[in-house]
C-alpha positions in Angstrom: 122.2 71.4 104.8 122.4 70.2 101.1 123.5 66.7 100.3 124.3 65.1 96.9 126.3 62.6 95.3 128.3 62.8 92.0 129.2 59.4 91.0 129.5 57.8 87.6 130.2 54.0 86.3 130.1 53.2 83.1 131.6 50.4 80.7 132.4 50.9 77.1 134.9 50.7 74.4 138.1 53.3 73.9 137.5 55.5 70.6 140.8 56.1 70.5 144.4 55.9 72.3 144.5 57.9 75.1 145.9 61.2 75.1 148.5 62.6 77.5 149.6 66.4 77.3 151.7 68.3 80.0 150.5 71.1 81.8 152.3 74.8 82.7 152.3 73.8 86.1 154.6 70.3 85.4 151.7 68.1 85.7 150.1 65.7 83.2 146.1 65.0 82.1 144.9 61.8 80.3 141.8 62.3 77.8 140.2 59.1 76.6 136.7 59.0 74.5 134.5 55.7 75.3 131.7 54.8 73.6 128.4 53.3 75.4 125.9 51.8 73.3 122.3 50.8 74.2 119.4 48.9 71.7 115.7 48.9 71.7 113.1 48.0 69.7 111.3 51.6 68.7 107.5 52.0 68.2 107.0 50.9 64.6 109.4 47.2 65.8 112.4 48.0 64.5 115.7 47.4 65.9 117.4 50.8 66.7 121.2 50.6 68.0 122.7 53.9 69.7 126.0 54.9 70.9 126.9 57.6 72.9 130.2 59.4 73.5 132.2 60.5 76.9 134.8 62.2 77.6 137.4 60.9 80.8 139.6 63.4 82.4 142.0 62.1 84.6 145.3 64.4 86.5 146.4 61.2 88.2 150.2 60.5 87.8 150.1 56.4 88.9 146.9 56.0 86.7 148.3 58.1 83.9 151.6 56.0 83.6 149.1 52.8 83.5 147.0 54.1 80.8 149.7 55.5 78.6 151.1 51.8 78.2 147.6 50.1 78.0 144.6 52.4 76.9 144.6 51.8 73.4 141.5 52.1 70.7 138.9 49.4 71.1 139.6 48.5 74.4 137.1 47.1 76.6 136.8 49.4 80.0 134.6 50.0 83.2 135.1 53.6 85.0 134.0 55.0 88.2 134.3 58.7 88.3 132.7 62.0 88.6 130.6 64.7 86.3 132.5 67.8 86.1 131.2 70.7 83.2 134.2 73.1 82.2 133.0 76.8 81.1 135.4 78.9 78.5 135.5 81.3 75.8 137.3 80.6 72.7 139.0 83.9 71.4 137.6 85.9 68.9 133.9 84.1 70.1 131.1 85.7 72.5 129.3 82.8 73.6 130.5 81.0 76.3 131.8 77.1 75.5 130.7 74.0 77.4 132.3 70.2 78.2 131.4 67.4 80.4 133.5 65.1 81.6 133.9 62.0 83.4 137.0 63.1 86.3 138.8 60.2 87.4 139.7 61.6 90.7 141.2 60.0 93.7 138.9 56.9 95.2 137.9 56.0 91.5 139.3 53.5 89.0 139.9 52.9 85.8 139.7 48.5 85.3 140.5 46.9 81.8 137.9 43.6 81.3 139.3 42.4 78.4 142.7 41.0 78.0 144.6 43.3 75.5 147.5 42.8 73.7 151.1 42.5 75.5 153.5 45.3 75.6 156.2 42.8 74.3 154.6 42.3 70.5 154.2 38.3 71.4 150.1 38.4 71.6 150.0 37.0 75.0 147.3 38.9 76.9 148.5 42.2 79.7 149.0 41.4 82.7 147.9 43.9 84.2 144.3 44.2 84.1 143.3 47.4 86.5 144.7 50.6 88.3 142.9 52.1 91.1 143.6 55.9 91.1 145.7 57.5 94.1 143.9 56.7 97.6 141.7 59.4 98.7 144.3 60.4 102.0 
């Protein structure tokens, strides 16, 4: 019998607002870039400063709701989710097209550690700093 886990956390800054389209079926799914970064010192001593991008996926409709009113650019974020590669072709192309994602599935979350802006324009931080995704049941 095989056994494996597919678990993700990471913390890092929204690149942009998150995006919410509707689906054929009558659903919704939230996109959302966030950037990691990392620094270390490379062999000749100097300073080298990296970011790398991922891409969230989330289908949830609770969690959805939450991060249309408070995923905005430059947030501060920590996920817990899964890896998840897509597979397509894009008309008129042979080769076959590839995307990983972070999927924010039931049983994972999506917390806010700074305090952004409130939804009422006075400056006064959110009150509402995390959304767990729908329980796993």
């Amino acid at each position: 019998m095989a056994f494996g886990m597919n678990r993700v956390e990471l913390i890092g800054r929204l690149g942009a607002d998150v995006t919410v389209n509707h689906l054929t079926s009558g659903g919704r799914v939230a996109n959302m870039s966030v950037a990691t970064d990392e620094s270390f010192v490379d062999r000749t001593g100097n300073r080298v400063d990296r970011t790398e991008w991922h891409r969230l996926v989330t289908f949830q409709p609770g969690l959805i709701d939450m991060l249309e009113r408070h995923a905005r650019k430059g947030r501060l974020i920590h996920v817990e989710g899964k890896l998840q590669t897509r597979r397509w072709k894009k008309d008129g192309e042979d080769s076959d097209r590839f995307s990983t994602e972070v999927l924010v599935v039931p049983g994972h979350k999506i917390q806010f550690l700074d305090k952004g802006p409130a939804a009422n324009g006075t400056g006064a931080p959110a009150q509402v700093d995390d959304m767990e995704a729908d329980p796993p049941f």
